[in-house]
C-alpha positions in Angstrom: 36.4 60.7 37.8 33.1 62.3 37.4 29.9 61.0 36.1 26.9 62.0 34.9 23.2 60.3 34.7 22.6 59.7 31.2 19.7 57.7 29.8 19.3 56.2 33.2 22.7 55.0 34.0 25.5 56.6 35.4 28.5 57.2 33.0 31.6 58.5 34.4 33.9 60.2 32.3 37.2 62.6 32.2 37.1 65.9 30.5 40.6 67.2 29.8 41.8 70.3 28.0 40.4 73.6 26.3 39.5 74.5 22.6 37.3 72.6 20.3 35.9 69.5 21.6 36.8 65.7 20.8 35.0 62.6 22.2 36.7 59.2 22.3 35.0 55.9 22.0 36.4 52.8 23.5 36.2 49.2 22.3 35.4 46.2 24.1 36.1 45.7 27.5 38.3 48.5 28.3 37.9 51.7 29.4 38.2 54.8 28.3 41.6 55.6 30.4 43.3 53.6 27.4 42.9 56.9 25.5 44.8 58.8 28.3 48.0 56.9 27.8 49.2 58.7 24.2 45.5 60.1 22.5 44.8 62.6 25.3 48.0 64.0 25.7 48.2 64.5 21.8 45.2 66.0 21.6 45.7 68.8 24.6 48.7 69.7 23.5 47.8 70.1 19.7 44.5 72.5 21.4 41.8 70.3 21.6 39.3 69.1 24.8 38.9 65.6 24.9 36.5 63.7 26.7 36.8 60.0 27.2 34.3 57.8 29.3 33.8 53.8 30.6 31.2 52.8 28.2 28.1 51.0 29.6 29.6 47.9 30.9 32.5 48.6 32.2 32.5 49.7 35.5 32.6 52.4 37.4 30.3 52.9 34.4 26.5 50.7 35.7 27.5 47.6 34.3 24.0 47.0 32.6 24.3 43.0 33.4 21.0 42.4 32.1 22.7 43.3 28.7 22.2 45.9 26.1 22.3 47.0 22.7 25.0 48.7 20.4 22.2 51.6 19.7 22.1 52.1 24.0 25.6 52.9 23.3 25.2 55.1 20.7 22.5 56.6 22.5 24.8 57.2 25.5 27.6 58.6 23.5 25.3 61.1 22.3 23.7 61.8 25.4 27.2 62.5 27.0 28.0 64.4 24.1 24.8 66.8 24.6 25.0 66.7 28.6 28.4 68.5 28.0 27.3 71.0 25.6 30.1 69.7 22.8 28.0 69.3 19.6 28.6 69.2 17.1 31.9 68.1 17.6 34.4 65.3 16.7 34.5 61.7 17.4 37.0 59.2 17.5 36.2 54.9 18.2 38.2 52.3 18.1 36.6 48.9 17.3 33.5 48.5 18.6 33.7 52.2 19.8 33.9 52.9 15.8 31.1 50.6 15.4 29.9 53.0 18.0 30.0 56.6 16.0 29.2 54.6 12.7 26.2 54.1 13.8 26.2 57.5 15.7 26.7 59.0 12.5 23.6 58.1 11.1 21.3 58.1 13.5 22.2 61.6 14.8 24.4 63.2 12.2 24.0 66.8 13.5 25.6 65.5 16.5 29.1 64.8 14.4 31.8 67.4 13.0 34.2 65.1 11.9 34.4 60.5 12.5 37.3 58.8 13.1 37.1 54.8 12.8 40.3 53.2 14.0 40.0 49.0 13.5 36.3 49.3 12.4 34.1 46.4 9.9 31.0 46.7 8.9 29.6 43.1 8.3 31.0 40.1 10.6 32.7 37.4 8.7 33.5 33.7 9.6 36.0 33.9 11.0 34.9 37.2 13.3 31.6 34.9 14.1 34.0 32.0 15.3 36.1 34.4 17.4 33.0 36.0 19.2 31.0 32.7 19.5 34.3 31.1 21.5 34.4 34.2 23.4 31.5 33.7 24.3 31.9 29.8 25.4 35.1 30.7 27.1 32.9 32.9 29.4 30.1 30.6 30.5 32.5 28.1 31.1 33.2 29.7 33.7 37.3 28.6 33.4 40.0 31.2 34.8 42.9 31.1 32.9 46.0 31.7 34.6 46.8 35.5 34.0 50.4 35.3 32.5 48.3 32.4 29.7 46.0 35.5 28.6 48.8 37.7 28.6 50.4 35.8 25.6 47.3 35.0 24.1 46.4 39.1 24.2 49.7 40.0 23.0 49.9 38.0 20.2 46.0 38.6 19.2 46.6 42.4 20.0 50.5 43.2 19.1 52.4 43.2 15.2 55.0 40.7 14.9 57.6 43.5 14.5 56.7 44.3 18.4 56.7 40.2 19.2 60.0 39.5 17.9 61.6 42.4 19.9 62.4 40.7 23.3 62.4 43.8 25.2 59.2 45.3 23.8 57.1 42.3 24.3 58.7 41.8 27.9 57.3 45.4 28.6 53.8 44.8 27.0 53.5 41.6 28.6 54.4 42.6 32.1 51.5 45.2 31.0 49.0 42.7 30.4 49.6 40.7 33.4 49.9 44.2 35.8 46.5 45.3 34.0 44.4 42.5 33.2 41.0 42.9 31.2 37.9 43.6 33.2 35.4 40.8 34.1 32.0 40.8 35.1 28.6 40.9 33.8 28.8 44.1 31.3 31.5 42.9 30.0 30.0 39.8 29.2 27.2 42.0 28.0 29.5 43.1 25.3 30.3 39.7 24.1 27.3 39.5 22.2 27.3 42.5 20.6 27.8 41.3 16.8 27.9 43.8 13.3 24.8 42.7 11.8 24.3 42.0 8.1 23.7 44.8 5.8 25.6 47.9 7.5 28.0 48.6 4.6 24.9 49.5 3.1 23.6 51.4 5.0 26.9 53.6 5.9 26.4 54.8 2.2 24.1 57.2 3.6 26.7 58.9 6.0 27.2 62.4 5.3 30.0 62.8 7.7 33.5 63.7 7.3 35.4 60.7 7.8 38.6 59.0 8.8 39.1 55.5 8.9 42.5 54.4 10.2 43.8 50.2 9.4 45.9 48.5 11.7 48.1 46.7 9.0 48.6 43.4 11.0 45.9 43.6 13.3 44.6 40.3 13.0 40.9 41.0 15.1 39.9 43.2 12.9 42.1 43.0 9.5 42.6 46.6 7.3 40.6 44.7 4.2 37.3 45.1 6.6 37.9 48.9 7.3 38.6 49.6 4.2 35.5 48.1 3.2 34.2 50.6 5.3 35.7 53.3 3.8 34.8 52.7 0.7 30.9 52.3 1.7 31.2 56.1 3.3 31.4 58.8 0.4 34.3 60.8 0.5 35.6 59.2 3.5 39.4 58.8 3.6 41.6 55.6 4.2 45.1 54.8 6.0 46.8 52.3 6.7 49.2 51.8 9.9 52.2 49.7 9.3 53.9 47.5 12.2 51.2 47.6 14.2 48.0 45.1 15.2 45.1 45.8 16.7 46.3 47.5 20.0 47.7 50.1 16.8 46.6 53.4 18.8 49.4 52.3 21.6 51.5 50.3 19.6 52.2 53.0 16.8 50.6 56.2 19.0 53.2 59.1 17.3 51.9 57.6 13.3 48.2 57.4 14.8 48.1 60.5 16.6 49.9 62.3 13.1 47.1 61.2 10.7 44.4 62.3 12.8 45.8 65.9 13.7 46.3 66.3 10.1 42.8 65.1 9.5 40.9 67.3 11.9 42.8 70.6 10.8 42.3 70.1 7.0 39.2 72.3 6.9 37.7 70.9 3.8 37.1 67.5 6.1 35.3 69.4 8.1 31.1 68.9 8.3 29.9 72.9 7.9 27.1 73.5 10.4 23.8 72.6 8.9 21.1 74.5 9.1 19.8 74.7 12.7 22.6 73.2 14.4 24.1 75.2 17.7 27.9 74.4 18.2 27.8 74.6 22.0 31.6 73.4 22.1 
């Protein structure tokens, strides 16, 4: 995997395939190999180069353990983005890698083609506050679960129950989880507290970006009622909905995911124009 120094870390990423370029965000705690499993291959053979990367935090990304912000991460994804000549180009982020390149979006717009925001929100809820607050207890504990307990708890925070009522799927996805636990460590901890602050849907009204935002319907981290939310804050930006599928809904459903956003990049009037004075390096 090769790597890159970018705003004083080093970032290692995978750059696969020819034609124009993609970038893939990440969400919390995983890296960006996730994407290889059905979003890469999709992608290369449809003509496009995508690039996916371990965000800061997870290694064999620097791990950051004195913590960080979401705007370092949009800073890095930007910086990547520029170090390998792709802008403007388009992005895809799943949870908080959407968070990621909705922010992205409007702090360097002439960076982005075309967003796509898979299991995104824009404000943090009660319930989203408990969830991260016991995440974050559950760390400094210190307590080590045993790993096949957090495989059932990730499959049924993670999975639809259409894939937990089929015994052969769920053995498969939970042999997965215990194969291929979650990183640990001090980025990822990092990431813990890395909370949707009040007033976003706002201010995604000012996006001027081409936009895709993709609900898991039973994803119960990050419901479809808070992208859409979302979706309707960003003019012009388009909505759909994922059935039978939770929050994992880019592996769980990868054939419906990868469909909507193939037809999404190649309808030309989604597509940002160059603006004056932007260079498409891609």
């Amino acid at each position: 995997m090769p790597s890159a120094r970018i705003n004083g870390i080093r970032l290692h990423y995978e750059d696969t395939g020819e034609g124009e370029p993609v970038v893939l965000v990440m969400g919390r705690g995983a890296g960006g190999r996730a994407w290889h499993l059905h979003q890469v291959p999709a992608l290369v053979d449809a003509g496009y180069r995508a690039v996916t990367f371990h965000n800061r935090g997870v290694p064999p990304t620097d791990e950051c353990p004195d913590g960080f912000t979401v705007d370092d991460l949009v800073a890095d994804t930007a910086g990547l983005a520029e170090h390998l000549g792709l802008a403007p180009c388009r992005f895809v982020g799943v949870s908080l890698g959407a968070y990621v390149v909705q922010e992205l979006m409007l702090a360097r717009p002439q960076l982005v083609q075309q967003g796509v925001l898979m299991a995104t929100r824009g404000r943090t809820d009660v319930l989203r506050a408990a969830m991260a607050n016991a995440e974050r207890a559950l760390y400094d504990s210190g307590l080590e679960l045993p790993v096949a307990y957090t495989a059932w708890i990730r499959a049924l925070q993670n999975l639809s129950p259409a894939t937990l009522d089929d015994d052969r799927q769920v053995q498969d996805w939970l042999e997965l989880f215990e194969f291929s636990p979650q990183p640990q460590g001090p980025g990822v901890r990092a990431q813990l507290d890395l909370d949707v602050p009040d007033g976003r849907l706002d201010a995604y009204r000012a996006v001027d970006v081409p936009c895709l935002v993709v609900g898991f319907a039973d994803d119960v981290i990050l419901p479809p009622h808070l992208g859409r939310e979302v979706a309707d804050a960003i003019p012009g930006a388009v909505y759909q909905e994922i059935k039978g599928c939770g929050h994992y809904g880019y592996l769980e459903r990868p054939d419906e995911v990868n469909r909507v956003v193939l037809e999404f990049f190649s309808d030309r009037t989604s597509t940002r124009p160059s603006a004056p004075g932007d260079v498409d390096l891609g």
